[in-house]
N, C-alpha and C positions, 0 to 999 in steps of 0.2 A: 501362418496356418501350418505350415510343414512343420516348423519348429513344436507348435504347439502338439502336432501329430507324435511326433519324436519321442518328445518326452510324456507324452500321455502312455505309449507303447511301451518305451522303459520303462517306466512304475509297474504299469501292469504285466510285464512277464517278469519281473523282481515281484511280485508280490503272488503269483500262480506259483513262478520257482519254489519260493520262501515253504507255500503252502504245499505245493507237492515234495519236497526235500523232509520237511519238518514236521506237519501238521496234518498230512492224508492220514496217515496209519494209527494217528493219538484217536483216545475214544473219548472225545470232546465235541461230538459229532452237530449238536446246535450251536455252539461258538463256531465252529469252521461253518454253519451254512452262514453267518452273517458277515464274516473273517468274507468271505467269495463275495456278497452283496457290495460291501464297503470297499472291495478293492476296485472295484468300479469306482466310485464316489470319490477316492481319496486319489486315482488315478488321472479324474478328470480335476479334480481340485488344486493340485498340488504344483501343476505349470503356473496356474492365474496368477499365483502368488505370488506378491511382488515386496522387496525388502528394498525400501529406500533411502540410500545413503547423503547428506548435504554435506558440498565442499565449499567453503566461500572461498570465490577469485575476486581480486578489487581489478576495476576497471581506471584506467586513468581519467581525467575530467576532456584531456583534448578529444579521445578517442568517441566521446558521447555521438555526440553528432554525427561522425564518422560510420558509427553502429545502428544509429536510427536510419539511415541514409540506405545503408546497405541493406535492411532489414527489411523497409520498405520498400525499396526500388527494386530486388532483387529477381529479375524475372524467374515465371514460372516456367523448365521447358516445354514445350509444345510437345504435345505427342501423337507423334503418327498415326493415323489413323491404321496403317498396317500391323492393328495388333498381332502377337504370336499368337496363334492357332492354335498349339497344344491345349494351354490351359482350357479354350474350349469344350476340347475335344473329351478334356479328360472330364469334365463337370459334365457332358452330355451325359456318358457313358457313370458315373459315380448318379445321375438323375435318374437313367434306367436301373440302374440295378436296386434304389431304392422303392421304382415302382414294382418291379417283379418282386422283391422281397414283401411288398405291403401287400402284394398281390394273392401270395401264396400264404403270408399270413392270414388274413379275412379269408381267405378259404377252407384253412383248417379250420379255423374260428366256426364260419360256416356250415359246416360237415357237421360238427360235433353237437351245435344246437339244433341241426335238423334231426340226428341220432336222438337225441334227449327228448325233440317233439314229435314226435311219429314212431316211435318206438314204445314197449309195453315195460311201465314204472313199475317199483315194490319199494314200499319205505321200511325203512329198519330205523327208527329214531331220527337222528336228523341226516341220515344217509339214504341217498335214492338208490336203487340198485336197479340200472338199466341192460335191458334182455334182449340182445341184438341176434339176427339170424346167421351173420358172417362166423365164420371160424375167428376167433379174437384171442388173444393172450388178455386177461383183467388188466383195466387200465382206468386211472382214479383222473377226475378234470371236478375240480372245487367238492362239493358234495356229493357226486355222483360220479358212482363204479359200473363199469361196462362190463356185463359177463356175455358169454355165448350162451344164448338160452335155453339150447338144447341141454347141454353139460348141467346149466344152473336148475332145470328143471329135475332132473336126474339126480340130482344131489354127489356127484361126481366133483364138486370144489372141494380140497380142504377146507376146514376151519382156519388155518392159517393163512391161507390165502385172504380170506373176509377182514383176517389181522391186519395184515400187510397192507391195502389198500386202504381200506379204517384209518389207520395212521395216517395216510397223503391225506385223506379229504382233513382230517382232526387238525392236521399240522399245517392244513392250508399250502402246501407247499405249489401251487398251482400259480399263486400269488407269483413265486422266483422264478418259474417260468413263462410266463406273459411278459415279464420285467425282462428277463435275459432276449424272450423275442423283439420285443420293442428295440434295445440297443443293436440287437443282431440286425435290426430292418436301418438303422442309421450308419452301423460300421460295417456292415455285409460286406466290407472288402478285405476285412481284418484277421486273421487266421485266431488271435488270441482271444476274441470271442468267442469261437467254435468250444475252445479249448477249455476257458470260463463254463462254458454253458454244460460241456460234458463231464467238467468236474461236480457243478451243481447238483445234477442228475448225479450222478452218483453217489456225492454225498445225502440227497433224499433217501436213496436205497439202503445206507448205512443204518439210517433211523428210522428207517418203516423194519429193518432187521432187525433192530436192538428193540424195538418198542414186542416184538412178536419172541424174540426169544425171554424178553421180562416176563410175560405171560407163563412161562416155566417150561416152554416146548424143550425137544431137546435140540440140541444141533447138529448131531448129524443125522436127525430125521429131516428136519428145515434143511439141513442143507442138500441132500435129494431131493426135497418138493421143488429147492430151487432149478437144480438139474432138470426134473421133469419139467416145470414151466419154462424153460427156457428152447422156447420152438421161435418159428418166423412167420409167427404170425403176425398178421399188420396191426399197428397201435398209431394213433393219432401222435404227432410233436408234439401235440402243447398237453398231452396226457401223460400220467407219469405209469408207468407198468412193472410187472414186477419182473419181465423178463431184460428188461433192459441192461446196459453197463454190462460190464466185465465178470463175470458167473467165478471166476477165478479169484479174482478181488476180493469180492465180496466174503467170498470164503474163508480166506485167509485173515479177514478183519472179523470173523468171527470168531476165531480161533486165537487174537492177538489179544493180550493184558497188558495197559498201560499204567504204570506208577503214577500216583500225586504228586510225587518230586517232578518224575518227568515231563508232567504235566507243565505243571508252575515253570520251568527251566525255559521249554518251548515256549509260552507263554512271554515271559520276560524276552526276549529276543525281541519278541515284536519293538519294543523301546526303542534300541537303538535301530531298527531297520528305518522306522519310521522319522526319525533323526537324520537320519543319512540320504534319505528317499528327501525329503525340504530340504534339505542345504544344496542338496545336489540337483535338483528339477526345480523351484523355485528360482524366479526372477530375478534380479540382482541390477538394481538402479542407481546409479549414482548422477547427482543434479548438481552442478557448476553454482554457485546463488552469487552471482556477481554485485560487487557492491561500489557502487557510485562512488568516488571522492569527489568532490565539491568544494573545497576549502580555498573563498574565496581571501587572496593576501592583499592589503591598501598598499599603497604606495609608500603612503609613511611611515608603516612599521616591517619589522623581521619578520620572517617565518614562525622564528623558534618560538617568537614573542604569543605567534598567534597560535602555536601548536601546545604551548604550555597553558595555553587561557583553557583552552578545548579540555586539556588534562583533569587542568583544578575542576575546570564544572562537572565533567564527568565524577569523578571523586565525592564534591559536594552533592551531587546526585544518589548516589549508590549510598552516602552515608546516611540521606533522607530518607530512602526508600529502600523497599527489600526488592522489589520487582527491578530486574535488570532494563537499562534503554535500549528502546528498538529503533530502530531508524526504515524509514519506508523516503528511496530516493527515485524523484519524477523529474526524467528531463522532457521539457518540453522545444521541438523546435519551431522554426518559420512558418512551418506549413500546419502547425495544430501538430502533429502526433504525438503520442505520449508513449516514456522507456520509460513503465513502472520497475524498478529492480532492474530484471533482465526482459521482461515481456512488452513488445507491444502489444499496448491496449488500446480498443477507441474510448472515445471520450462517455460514448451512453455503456462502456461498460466496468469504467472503472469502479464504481458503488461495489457490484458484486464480485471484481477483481482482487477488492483490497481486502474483503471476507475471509480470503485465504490465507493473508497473513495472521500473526497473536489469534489464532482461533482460542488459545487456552487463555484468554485476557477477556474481563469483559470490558466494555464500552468505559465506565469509571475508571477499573486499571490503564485502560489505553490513555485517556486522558492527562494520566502520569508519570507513563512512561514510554510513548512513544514520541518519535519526533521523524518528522518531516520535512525533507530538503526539494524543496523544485528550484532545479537548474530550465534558466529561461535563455535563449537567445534576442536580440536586438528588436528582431521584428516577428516575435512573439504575439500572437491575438490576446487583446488585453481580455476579450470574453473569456474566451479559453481557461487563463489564468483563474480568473474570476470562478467559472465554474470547477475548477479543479478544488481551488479552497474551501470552497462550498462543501463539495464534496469528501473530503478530508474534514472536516469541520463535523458533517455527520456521522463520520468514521468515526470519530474520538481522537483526536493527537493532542500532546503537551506543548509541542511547538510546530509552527509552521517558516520553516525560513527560506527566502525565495534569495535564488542567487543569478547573478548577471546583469544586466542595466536595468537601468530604474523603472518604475511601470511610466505607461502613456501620462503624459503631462493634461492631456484632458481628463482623468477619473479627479473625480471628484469625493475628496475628504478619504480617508482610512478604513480600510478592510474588517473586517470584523475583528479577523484574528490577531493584526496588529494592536488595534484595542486591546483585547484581551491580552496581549504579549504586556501591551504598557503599562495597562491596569495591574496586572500582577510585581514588575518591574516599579510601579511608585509603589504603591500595598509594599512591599519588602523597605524600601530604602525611606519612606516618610514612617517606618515606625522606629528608623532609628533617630538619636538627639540629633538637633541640626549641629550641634555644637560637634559632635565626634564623627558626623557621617562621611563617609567614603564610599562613594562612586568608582566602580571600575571604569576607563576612559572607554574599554566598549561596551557597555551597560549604557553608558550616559552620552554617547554616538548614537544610539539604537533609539533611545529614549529622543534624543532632540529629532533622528529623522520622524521616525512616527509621529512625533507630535506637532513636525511641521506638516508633515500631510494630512493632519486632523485640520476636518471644519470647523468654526465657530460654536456651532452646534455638539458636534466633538466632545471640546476641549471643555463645553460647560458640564457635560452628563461625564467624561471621565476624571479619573481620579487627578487631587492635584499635583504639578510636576514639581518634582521634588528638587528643592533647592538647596545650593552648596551652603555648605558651613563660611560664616561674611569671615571678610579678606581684614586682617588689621589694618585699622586706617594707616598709609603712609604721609609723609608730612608731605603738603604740597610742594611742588617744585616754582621757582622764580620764573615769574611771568615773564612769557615766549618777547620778543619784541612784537610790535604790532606789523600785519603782511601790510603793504600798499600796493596793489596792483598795479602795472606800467604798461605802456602801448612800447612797440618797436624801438620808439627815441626816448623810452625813460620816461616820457610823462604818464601820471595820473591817469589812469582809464574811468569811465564810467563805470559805476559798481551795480551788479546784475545782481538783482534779489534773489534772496536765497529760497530754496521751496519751505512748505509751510513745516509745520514743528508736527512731533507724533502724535495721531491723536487714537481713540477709540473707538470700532466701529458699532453701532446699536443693532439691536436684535429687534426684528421687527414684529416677535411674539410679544415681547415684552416692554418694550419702548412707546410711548407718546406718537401720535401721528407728527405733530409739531416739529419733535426732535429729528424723526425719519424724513420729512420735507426737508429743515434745515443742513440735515446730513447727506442728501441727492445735491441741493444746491450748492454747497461747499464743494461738494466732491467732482460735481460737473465742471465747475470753474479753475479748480488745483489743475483736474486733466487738460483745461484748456489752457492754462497757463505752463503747465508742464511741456506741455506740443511747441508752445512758441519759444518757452524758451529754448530748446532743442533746435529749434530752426534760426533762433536769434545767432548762438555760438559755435554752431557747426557748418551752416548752411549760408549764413548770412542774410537770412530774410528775417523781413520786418525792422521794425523799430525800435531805439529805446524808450521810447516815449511810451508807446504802447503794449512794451513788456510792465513798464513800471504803473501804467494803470491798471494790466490784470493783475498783477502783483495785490495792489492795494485794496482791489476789489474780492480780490481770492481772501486777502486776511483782513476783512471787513465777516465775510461768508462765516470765516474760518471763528472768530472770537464771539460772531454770535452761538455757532453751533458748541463753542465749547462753554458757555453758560449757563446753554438750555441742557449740555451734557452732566453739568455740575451738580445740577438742581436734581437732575433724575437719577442719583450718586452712576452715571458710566463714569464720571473722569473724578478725582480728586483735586481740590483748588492745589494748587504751587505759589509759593509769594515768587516765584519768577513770573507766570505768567500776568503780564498787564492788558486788561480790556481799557484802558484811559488813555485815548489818544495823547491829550495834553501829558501827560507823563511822559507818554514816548518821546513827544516832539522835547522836552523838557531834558530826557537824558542823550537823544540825538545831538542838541544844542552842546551836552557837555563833553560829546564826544568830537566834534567838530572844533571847540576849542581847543583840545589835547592835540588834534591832528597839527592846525595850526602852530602850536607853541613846538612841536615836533620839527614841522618844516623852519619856524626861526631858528631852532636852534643846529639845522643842517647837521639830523641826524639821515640817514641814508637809509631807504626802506628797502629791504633784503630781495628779489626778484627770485622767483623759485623757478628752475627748471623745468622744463618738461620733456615727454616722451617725443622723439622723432615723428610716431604716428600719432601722436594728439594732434588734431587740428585749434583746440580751443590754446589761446597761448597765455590771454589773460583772465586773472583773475579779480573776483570781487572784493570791496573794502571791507573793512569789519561793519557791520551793521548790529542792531538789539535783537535778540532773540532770546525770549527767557530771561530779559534782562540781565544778560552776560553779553559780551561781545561774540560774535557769529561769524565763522569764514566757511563758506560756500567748499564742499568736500573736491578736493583735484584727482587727477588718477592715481590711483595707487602708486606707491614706489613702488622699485623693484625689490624681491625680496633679499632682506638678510639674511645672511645666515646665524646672528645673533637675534633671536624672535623678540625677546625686551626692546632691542634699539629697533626691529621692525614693526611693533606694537606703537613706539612710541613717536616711528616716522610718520606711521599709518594716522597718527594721534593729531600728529601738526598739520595733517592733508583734511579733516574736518571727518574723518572717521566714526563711528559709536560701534560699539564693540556688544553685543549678543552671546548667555550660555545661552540655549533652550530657549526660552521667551523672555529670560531674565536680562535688562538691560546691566553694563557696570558699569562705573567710571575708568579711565585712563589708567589709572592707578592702584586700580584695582585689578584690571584687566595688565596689567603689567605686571603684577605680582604673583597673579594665578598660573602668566606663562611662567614666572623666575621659577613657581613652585613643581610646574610640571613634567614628568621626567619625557614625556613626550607629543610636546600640546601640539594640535593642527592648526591654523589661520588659514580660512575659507575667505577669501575677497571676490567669490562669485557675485555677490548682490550687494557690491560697493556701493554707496559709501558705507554699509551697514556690512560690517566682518565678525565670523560667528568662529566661536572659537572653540577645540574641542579639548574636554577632561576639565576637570576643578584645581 
């Protein structure tokens, strides 16, 4: 408030100055009445002004938290209840003096319409001429003139006087005096008012002079009537009279000729005052726009690796589009709150928070070039999250990319915006030939996470995932020897069946009830076969006997569900797979012979290590599956540091190797790592290893 006091009073005695220095004495006498109105105006206008400058500061990604934290927790101090006193004291006293000013205002006000009603009228056109008994100097208030009616009856007024007066009510000039009293009743503390207000007045008397000497009087006859009327008599404030102002002034601006040059010169000045007057009392803002970094690095790759990816898309961006990328960065912590940019926001206000960003962007434009980073912590509310994207989603963004741990393991199936990230991501890479496509290895990371978090449901309404260019067949390599599993002393263990083969889950929009029974009873019985055997080889409970009847009973379940699957085209036949028992028993029989012709000829079955923490020590015989021979998956090796000879350790331990949804062979999967300048092997969901890049 002080401040704003300050520089309200600068203006305005730079602009009274300007006009007393420059502009009293010029005979431009209706510009200088509005030149004094507007110096008010441009007086009080010219603080509020505010010039706003944006600096961006990047914030680092540790320090987020550390920002939110303080931001929010930061206490408010308490304040004494021992406010200073002054401030009071002084708004008592600035409260009185506006009531005495309002006070003595409505009382002239007052006065003046009781004069006008109880006093004897005479119209002259649209002029009242009112005939008061007091001794009065003429004095003009809107259309009506006050004479003393003695005088006025007597015919003792000049003719120039009726002039003089004539002109206030003509010129309205009653109007700048109500207007200078009103501010006078709000700043009544202010000296530069007074000073305003009796320039105004004055300047009135200039033009009720100039209007009366146009008439052809002469002037120095007018200027003796001015003499004569110039007594002390009493005149209302808010009336303008003709004895009023400086008799001396006045005179001497009759007597003065101003040039049109000199005119125009004075004139032009205003320009630069008014220049100087904003740069100099005008506000001056400058906003910090602090910008998140985010950039999350994997473990298997470089920085540089991941700062030149950032490059090229920005680049491929700007070359697609004229509209530059925006980025809007949300951290969200543990507790829910949200660092939009630099602002905490809450959550019910972010919608109207983000409005403030691209205002000059519509919702379309947004869509294509803004992008959107929420940094999340560990124990982040998956709601929160959820509603954030929402949110942004109706905002319009290009992309949404969320950084820091993965969401909650209980959401189920993929976010909108992930969809739409994938759906745009295959759309691009299946319109290229499969024969020449190239996948960037994080394109085709982004691509396999999302599309492992898609439902079933998902993965049939989006686009298809777009598959690598096939691998050249490699020639097969010379069959492994066969494993024979061994107990402690070298013998022959009992061979543990292997779990059942991949199959295809049905949709129960679209699927047979028959299929969707047979598909709960299969699946009930795998799980219950799966439980045992897990407590068969780690825990030591149960039997062989009775792992090897759910075994049988599970892929009894198993070969009906996949017939009834074949029929309703979910699964496609395989000449591996056999529903003919006797077949089985048939190529069992011819495998049991090899084993034996093996042991005559006292060739030595190879015994594979294991891990110190493995409890399981043995493993299963080769059994039929798919009509190939089958070894039950061991624990991963340890890792090479050559990925081919680790692909292909991973390969002898009963592995199957995963891009995206796409299953490969060994050798194919061992080709795509020779070809990749930087592939990943994930053995999280052993025995099935998913591997990343083509």
């Amino acid at each position: 408030m002080w401040i704003y006091l300050l520089k309200f009073s600068a203006c305005l005695s730079i602009l009274l100055l300007f006009y007393k220095l420059a502009l009293e004495k010029v005979h431009i006498h209706h510009f200088k009445r509005y030149y004094l109105l507007s110096a008010f105006l441009i007086s009080l206008s010219i603080p509020l002004i505010t010039f706003t400058q944006y600096v961006t500061v990047t914030i680092e990604p540790s320090l987020i938290e550390t920002y939110i934290d303080q931001t929010s927790s930061n206490p408010i101090e308490n304040k004494t209840n021992n406010e200073p006193l002054l401030p009071i004291i002084l708004w008592c006293i600035y409260v009185f003096g506006v009531f005495i000013f309002a006070l003595k205002f409505f009382g002239n006000l007052r006065a003046l319409i009781k004069n006008i009603k109880y006093n004897p009228k005479l119209k002259s056109g649209r002029i009242h001429h009112v005939l008061l008994q007091e001794l009065i100097a003429p004095h003009t208030f809107f259309s009506y003139i006050f004479f003393n009616r003695t005088n006025y009856e007597s015919q003792k007024i000049p003719q120039e006087v009726f002039w003089h007066e004539e002109t206030h009510a003509l010129q309205k000039h009653s109007l700048d005096i109500l207007l200078l009293e009103l501010l006078q009743i709000v700043f009544w503390f202010h000296p530069l008012i007074y000073w305003a207000k009796h320039l105004a007045k004055l300047n009135h008397e200039f033009l009720a002079d100039q209007a009366v000497l146009k008439r052809g009087t002469s002037v120095p006859n007018y200027q003796n009537l001015v003499l004569a009327f110039s007594s002390n008599a009493v005149t209302s404030p808010l009336a303008n009279a003709i004895h009023y102002s400086s008799i001396k002034k006045r005179i001497v601006i009759m007597k003065t000729q101003t040039s049109k040059r000199a005119i125009w010169l004075k004139s032009l000045l205003l320009i630069p005052l008014m220049a100087l007057l904003l740069y100099s009392f005008s506000t001056k803002e400058v906003l910090e726009v602090q910008k998140i970094e985010t950039v999350t690095i994997e473990e298997d790759y470089q920085q540089e690796t991941i700062i030149e990816d950032i490059e090229q898309e920005k680049i491929n961006d700007s070359r697609n589009q004229n509209i530059p990328t925006q980025e809007i960065s949300i951290a969200i912590n543990k507790k829910g709150q949200l660092l939009v940019n630099v602002d905490l926001v809450n959550i019910e206000d972010l919608k109207s928070h983000l409005l403030k960003y691209n205002q000059g962007l519509t919702k379309k434009q947004r869509e294509q070039s803004v992008k959107a980073v929420i940094s999340v912590e560990k124990e982040t509310p998956a709601n929160i999250i959820k509603q954030v994207d929402a949110i942004l989603m109706d905002y319009g963004v290009a992309t949404i990319d969320i950084k820091g741990p993965s969401k909650s393991p209980t959401q189920v199936g993929a976010t909108k915006t992930e969809i739409k990230e994938f759906n745009t991501l295959a759309k691009k890479y299946n319109a290229q030939p499969q024969e020449t496509r190239v996948i960037p290895l994080k394109d085709l990371k982004k691509l396999e996470t999302i599309y492992g978090r898609m439902s079933n449901e998902q993965k049939q309404q989006a686009l298809p995932f777009p598959e690598c260019p096939p691998v050249p067949p490699a020639p097969d390599p010379a069959p492994a020897p066969k494993m024979v599993p061994t107990t402690k002393k070298g013998e022959p263990s009992q061979a543990i069946p292997p779990p059942p083969p991949p199959y295809a889950v049905p949709n129960e929009e679209k699927h047979s009830q028959v299929l969707l029974e047979a598909f709960k009873k299969f699946d009930k019985k795998a799980n219950a076969f799966g439980k045992a055997t897990e407590s068969y080889t780690k825990k030591g409970e149960g039997t062989f006997t009775n792992l090897q009847t759910l075994y049988e009973e599970t892929m009894d379940l198993y070969n009906g569900y996949v017939e009834l699957a074949i029929k309703e085209n979910l699964m496609k036949p395989t000449r591996y797979i056999s529903t003919n028992k006797k077949e089985e028993q048939e190529i069992e029989h011819k495998i049991r012979d090899q084993d034996k012709k093996l042991e005559e000829d006292n060739i030595p079955a190879p015994t594979l290590k294991s891990s110190e923490n493995q409890k399981l020590k043995a493993v299963k015989e080769p059994s039929v599956y798919y009509g190939k021979l089958y070894n039950v998956p061991q624990p991963p090796p340890q890792p090479n540091p050559n990925p081919v000879i680790y692909i292909k350790e991973l390969a002898e331990k009963g592995a199957t190797f995963y891009i995206g949804p796409h299953q490969y062979k060994t050798t194919e999967a061992m080709e795509l790592v020779r070809k990749s300048k930087d592939p990943s092997i994930d053995v999280s969901d052993y025995p099935i290893v998913r591997l990343g890049g083509c």
